[in-house]
Each structure stands twice: as C-alpha cells, then as structure tokens.
C-alpha positions in Angstrom: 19.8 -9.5 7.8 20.0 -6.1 9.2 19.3 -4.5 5.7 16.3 -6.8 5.1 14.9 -5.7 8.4 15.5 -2.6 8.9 14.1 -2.0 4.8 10.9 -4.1 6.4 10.4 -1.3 9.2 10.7 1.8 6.9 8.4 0.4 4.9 5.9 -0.8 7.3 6.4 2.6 8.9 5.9 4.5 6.1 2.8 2.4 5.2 1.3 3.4 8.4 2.0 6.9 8.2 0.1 7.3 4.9 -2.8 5.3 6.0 -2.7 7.1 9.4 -2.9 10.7 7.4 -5.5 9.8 4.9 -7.9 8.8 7.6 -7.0 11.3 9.3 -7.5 14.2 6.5 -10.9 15.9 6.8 -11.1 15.3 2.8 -14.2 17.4 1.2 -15.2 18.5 5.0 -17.2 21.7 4.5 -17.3 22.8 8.1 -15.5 21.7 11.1 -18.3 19.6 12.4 -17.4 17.3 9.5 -13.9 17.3 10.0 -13.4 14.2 12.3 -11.1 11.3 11.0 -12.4 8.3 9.3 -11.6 6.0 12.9 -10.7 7.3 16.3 -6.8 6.2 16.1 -6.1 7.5 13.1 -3.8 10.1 14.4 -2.1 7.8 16.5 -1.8 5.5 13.7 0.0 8.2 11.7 2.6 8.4 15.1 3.3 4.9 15.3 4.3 5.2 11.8 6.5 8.1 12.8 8.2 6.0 15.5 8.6 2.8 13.6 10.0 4.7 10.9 13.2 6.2 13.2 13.4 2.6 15.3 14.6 1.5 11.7 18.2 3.0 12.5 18.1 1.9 15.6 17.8 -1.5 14.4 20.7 -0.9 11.5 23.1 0.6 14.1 22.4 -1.7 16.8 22.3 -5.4 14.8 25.1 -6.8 13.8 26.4 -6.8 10.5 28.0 -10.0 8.8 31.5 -7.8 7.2 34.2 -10.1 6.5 36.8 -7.6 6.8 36.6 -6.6 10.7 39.1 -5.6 12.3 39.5 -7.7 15.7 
C-alpha cells in the first residue's frame, strides 16, 4: 500500500510541477511586459508540486510496510 501511494504522490507531484512551469514560462514573450504567466498561481502551482513530490518519502518511511520477515 505504501508503494502504490507513495508512486501516486510522485506522480501527482511531478504532474504539477510541469503544468506549474509551462504556465509559468513567458514562452515567445518579446519584452518583459509580456512575460506574465498564463494564471496567477502558476508559480505556486509549480511549488506545491515541489512539496508533494518530497512528502512522497515521507509517506514511504512513515507507513507501514506489510514484510513478512520482521524481526519482533
């Protein structure tokens, strides 16, 4: 279970940090008037991505996992 959700938040995290960069990108901005991103939270898009993305191994070390061969 740990490995299914902790693949679940790396990819949800990664999907937000590529969404959150390519809004974010001034793509084919010729000055720096045009340079805004596409919505205002793109940027903090792109850090919740960044933060999802290391709470993943969070969630690996702290779950449990289901080892037959502990050692009580």
């Amino acid at each position: 279970m740990r490995r299914i959700l902790t693949l679940l938040l790396i990819v949800v995290g990664l999907a937000l940090m590529v969404i959150g960069y390519l809004s974010s990108a001034p793509w084919g901005a010729t000055s720096v008037a045009d340079s805004n991103p596409a919505f205002v939270g793109a940027p903090s898009l792109f850090l919740i991505g960044v933060v999802t993305l290391l709470l993943s191994a969070l969630v690996y070390e702290l779950l449990p996992s289901r080892d037959d061969d502990r050692v009580e």
